[in-house]
N, C-alpha and C positions, 0 to 999 in steps of 0.2 A: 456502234458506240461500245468500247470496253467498260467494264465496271472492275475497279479492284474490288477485292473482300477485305470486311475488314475484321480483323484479327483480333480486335479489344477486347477482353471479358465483357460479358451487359453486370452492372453491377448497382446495387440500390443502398443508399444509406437508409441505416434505421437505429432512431436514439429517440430520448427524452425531447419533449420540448425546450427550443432554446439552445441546445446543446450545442449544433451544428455551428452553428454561430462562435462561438466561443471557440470550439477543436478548432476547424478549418478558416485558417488566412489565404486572403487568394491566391498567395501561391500555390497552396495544397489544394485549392478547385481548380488550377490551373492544370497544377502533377495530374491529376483525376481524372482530368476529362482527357488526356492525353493518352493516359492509361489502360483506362477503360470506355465503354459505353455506359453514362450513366450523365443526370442530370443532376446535376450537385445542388443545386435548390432542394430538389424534391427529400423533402425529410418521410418519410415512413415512423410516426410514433405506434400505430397499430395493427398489426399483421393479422390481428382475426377478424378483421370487419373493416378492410382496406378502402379506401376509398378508388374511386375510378382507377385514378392515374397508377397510384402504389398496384395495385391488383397489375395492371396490363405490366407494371415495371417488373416487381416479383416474379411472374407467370414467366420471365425473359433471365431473371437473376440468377450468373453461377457464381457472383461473388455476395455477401452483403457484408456492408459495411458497419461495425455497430461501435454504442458508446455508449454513457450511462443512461438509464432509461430506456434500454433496447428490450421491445416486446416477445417474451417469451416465445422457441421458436420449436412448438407445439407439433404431436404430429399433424393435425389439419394444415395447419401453416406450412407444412413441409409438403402435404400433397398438392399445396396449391402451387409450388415454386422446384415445378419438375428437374429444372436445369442447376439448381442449387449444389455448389459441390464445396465452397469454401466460406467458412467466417471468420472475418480479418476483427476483432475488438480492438478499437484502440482506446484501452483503458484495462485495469486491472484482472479482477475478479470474472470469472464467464459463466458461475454457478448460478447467475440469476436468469440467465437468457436461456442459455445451451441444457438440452434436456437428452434423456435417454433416445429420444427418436431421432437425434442431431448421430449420434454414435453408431445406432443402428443400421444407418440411412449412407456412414462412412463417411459424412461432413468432415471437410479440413477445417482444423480451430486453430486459430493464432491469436495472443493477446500482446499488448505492449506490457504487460505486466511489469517488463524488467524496466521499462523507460520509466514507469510510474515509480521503483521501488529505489530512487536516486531521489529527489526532493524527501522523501520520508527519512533514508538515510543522513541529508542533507542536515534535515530539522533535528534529528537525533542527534548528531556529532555540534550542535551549536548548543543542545539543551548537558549534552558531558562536559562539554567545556564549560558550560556558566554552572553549572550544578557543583563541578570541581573549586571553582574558585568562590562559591558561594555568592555572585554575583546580586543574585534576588536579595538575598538578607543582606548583603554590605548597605544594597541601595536603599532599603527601606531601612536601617537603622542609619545610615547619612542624612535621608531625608527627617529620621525623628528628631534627631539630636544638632543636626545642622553645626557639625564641628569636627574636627578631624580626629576617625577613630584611634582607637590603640592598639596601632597593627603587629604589634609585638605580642600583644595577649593572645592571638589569633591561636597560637597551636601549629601541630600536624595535618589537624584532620580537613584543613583549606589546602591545594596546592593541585597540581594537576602532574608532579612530578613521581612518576610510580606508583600511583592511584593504580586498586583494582577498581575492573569493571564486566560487570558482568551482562552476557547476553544473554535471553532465553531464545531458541529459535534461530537455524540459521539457514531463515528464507534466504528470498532476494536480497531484502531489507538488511538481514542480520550479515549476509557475507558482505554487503556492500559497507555498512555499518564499520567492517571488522578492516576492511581494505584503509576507510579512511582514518581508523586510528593507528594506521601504521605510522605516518610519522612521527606517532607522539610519544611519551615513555607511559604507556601504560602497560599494566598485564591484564591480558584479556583473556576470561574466563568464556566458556560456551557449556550450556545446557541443549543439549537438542536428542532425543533417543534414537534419528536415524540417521546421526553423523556417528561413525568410530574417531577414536581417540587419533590414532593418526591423520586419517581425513583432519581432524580438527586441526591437527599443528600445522598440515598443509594450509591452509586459511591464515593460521598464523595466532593459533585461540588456546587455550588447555581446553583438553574436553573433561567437566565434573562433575557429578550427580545436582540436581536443581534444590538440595539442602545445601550442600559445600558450597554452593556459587552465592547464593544471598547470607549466608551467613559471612564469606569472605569478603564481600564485593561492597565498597563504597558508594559503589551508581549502579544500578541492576533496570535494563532495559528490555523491554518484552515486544518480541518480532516474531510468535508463533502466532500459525495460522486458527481461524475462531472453528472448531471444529466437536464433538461432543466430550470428546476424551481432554479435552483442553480449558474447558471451563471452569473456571475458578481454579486454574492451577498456582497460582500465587494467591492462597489462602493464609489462611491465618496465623498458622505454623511457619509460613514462611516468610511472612512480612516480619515475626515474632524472631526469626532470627538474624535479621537484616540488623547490623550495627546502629546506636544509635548518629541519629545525624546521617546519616542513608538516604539517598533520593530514589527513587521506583522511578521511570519515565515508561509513560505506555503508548505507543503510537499502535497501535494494532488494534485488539478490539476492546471494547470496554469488560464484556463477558470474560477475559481472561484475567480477571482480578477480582477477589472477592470484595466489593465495594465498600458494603458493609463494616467487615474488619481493616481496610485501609483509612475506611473516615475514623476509626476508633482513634488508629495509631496516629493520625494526623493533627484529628484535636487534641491528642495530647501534646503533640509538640514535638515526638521522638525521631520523626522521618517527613520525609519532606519528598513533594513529587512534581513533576512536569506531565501532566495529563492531555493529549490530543485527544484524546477517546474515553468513553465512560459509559458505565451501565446504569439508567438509560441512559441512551446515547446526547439525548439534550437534559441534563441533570435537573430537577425542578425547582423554580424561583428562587424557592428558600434554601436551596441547598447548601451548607457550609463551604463547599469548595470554589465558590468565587471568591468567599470572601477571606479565607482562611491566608495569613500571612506567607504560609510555608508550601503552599500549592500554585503552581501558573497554573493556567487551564484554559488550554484556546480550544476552538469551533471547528476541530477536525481540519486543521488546513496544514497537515503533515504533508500528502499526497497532493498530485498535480495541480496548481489554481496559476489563476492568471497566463501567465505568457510557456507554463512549462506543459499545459496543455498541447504546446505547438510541437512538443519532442515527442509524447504518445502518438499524435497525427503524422509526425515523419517516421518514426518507426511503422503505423501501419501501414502508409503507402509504399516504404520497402516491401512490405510484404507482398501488397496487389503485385506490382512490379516482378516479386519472384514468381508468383501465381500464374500470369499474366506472362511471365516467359516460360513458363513449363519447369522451375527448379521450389527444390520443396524451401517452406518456409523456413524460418529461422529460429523462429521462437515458437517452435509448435505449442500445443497444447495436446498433454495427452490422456486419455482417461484416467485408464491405470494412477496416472500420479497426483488426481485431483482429490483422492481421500487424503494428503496428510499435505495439502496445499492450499491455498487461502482461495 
């Protein structure tokens, strides 16, 4: 009797509880197990105190497959998982899992990062457009007065036609950001210190120092990564120069705005914001900003939820696929470039 070999990667998911469920639809355990050698049930939440099945699967793993909630992958955990050579994340950020011993060790790291930074961009281009035309205050002074306003009194400062706008940051988020306001008539400002001015026009942005951009900019949108040198970089001095009637939208981190001085400008009335993100990140009971007329403020749902989940999981299993044929990944992840990236 002959035996073919089989050729598969062996490869182990490992994420949060729950998770798996949510990423992978059966077609994506279907791609999977096609793929690779691995049991698409078997969740791995804990890599340092593995249970049976995870240990013998790990002990076998050159690929694992992660997602949020994936167990930091420590050097013990790397000596337990001899054959380890690649981690596919599908989802953002790898600064939680992936450790110095992962880089050491010469681990391949790929993220879906770019799939993830499209709903964020998504959410951003729906919050410029109602921000521009003042959509939140039309409806909440329709709803007060319940009569047809006087849209003649409006002014300038409503319109969406040659509005500036300004980006901080030209991540994933910010270039993708920048792509989708092309068809619109905006001029679009960029703050970013390791784009040059050229690069920026390439993009299709002016490149300006991060005073000129909030002080020019009618909607100023924050897409830099949360990093030390970036903390509270939209402070007080420059919310102070933001025009009045200014919206701030922040879908990044909360940490990158100084809180404090935005609640100031807020309850006064002068600016107005679309907040996905806040420092803290769940802002407490009483806090002004749920209930503040001139702020929306949602639960963090810029980034992948529901069914866009399923674009992070197809872009990872491109990846196994390129792994898994012997061609380098796509969207690597590289050291070097994870200090001034999210």
């Amino acid at each position: 009797m002959h035996h073919t070999t089989d050729n598969r990667p062996a490869l182990l998911l490992a994420m949060g509880p729950g998770i798996a469920d949510r990423l992978l639809a059966e077609r994506h355990r279907t791609r999977l197990t096609a793929l690779a050698r691995t049991d698409p049930h078997l969740v791995a939440h804990d890599l340092a105190a593995p249970t049976a099945p995870v240990a013998a699967a790990l002990a076998e793993a050159r690929i694992l497959l992660t997602c949020w909630g994936a167990p930091p992958l420590t050097a013990d955990v790397l000596a337990a998982a001899p054959h380890l050579r690649a981690v596919v994340h599908a989802a953002g950020s790898v600064k939680h899992h992936i450790t110095d011993a992962c880089w050491e060790r010469g681990i391949e790291v790929t993220s879906a990062a770019a799939a993830n930074a499209l709903p964020v961009a998504e959410y951003t281009l729906a919050a410029i457009l109602f921000a521009g035309k003042d959509v939140l205050g039309s409806a909440r002074r329709y709803a007060e007065l319940r009569t047809a306003p006087e849209w003649l009194g409006e002014g300038d400062r409503t319109g969406n036609y040659r509005r500036t706008v300004g980006l901080v940051g030209a991540s994933r988020v910010g270039r993708r950001v920048i792509e989708l306001l092309r068809p619109f008539d905006f001029e679009v400002l960029l703050y970013d210190p390791y784009v040059s001015a050229a690069e920026a026009a390439t993009f299709g942005a002016a490149s300006v120092p991060l005073d000129d951009l909030c002080a020019r900019a009618g909607i100023v949108s924050v897409h830099a990564p949360q990093l030390p040198e970036t903390y509270r970089m939209i402070g007080a001095r420059q919310l102070a120069l933001m025009p009045t009637g200014a919206t701030l939208i922040n879908t990044a981190r909360g940490s990158l705005v100084d809180e404090p001085a935005l609640l100031a400008e807020l309850l006064s009335g002068r600016l107005h914001a679309v907040l996905d993100v806040t420092d803290p990140e769940l802002p407490p009971r009483e806090s002004p900003l749920y209930d503040l007329p001139n702020v929306l403020i949602t639960p963090h749902i810029a980034g992948s939820l529901g069914n866009e989940l399923h674009r992070m999981a197809d872009q990872a299993l491109d990846e196994v696929e390129r792994f898994a044929a012997g061609v380098p990944f796509a969207h690597p992840v590289l050291p070097a470039a994870l200090h001034h990236s999210a």
